[in-house]
C-alpha positions as CSV (number, residue, x, y, z in Angstrom):
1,X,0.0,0.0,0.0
2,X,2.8,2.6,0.8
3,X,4.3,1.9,-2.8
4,X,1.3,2.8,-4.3
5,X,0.8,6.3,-2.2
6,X,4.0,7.5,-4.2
7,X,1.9,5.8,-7.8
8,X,-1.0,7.9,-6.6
9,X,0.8,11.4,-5.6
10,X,2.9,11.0,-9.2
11,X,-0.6,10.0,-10.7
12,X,-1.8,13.8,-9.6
13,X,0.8,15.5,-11.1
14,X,1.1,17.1,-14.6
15,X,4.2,16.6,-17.0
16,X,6.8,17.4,-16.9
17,X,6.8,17.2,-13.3
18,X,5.4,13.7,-13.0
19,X,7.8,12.2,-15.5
20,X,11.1,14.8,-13.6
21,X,9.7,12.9,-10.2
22,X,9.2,9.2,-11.8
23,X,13.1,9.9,-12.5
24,X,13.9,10.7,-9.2
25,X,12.1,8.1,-7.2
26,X,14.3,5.6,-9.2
27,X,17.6,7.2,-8.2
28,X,16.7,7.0,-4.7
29,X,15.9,3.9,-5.2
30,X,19.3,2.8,-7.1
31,X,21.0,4.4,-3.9
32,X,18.9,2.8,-1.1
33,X,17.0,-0.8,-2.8
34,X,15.6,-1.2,0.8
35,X,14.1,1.9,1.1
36,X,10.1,2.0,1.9
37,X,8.4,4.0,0.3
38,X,5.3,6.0,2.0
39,X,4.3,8.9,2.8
40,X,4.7,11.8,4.8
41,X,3.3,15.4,5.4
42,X,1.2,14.7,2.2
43,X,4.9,14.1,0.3
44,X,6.5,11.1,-0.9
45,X,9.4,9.8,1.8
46,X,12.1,7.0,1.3
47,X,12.4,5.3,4.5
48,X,15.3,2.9,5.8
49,X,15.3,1.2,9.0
50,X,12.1,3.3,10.0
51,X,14.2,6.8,9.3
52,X,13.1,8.9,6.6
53,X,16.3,9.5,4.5
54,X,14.9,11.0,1.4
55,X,11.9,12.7,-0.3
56,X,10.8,15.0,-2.6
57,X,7.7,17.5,-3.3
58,X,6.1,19.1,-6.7
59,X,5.2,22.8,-6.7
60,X,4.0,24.9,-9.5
61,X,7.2,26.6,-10.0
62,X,9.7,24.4,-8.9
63,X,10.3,21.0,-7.3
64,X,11.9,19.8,-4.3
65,X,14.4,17.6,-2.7
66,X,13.5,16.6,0.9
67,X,16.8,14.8,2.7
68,X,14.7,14.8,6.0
69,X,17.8,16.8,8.2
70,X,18.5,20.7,8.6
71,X,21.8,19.9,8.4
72,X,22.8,17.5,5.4
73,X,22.3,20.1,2.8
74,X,24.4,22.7,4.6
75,X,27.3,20.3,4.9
76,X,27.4,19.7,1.2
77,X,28.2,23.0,0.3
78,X,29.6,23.6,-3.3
79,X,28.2,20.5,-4.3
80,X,24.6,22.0,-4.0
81,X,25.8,25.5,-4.7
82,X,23.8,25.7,-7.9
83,X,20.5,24.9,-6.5
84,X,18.2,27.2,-4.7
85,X,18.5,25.7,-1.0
86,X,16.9,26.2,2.3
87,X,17.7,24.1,5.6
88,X,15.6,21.5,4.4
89,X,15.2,21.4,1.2
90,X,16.7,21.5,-2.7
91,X,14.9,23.0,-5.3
92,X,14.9,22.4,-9.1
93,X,13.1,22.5,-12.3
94,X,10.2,20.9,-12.8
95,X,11.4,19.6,-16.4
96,X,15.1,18.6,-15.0
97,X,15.9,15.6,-12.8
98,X,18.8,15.9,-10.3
99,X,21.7,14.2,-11.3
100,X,22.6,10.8,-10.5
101,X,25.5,11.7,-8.7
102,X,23.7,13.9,-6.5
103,X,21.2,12.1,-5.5
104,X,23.8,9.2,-4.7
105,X,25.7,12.3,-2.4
106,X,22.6,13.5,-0.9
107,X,20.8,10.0,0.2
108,X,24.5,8.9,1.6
109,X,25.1,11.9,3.4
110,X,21.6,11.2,5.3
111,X,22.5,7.6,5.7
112,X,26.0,8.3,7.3
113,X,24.3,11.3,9.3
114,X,21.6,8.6,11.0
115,X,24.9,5.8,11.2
116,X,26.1,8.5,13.9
């Protein structure tokens, strides 16, 4: 049932968004196999041993990248610097997936932060 919250909160969305988010959900899911999938304040969350490690959220301008800390985004630095960022979240276009790299750096840096 969780797997299919995520079908139906992609279902909702228009392209390109849907289709930027489809590509996302699968890179999380390259970096953490294990991960279940639910969700959480209304938004798709990537869970691993219970801990939410990664999300993500659609807007009409912009879409988001949810690593569930205030501090994992912060300690990446330069390699976000050319995103919009706040302490919990990383915005980009709604036509333009992250990087697969990125993503990889992002959901590690959350699981190394819980490891702690």
């Amino acid at each position: 049932m969780p797997k299919r919250a995520i079908d139906d909160y992609l279902a909702g969305l228009d392209p390109p968004a849907r289709d930027t988010l489809r590509e996302l959900r699968g890179l999380i899911l390259d970096v953490v196999p294990e991960a279940e999938e639910g969700i959480a304040y209304g938004v798709p969350v990537f869970r691993v041993d219970g801990s939410p490690v990664a999300g993500f959220a659609a807007f009409k301008d912009h879409l988001s990248y949810l690593p569930h800390s205030g501090t994992v985004l912060a300690r990446l630095g330069t390699q976000v610097a050319d995103y919009t960022t706040s302490k919990g979240a990383l915005q980009f276009p709604l036509d333009r997936c992250l990087p697969a790299d990125l993503v990889q750096v992002l959901v590690e840096a959350r699981m190394e932060e819980l490891a702690d």
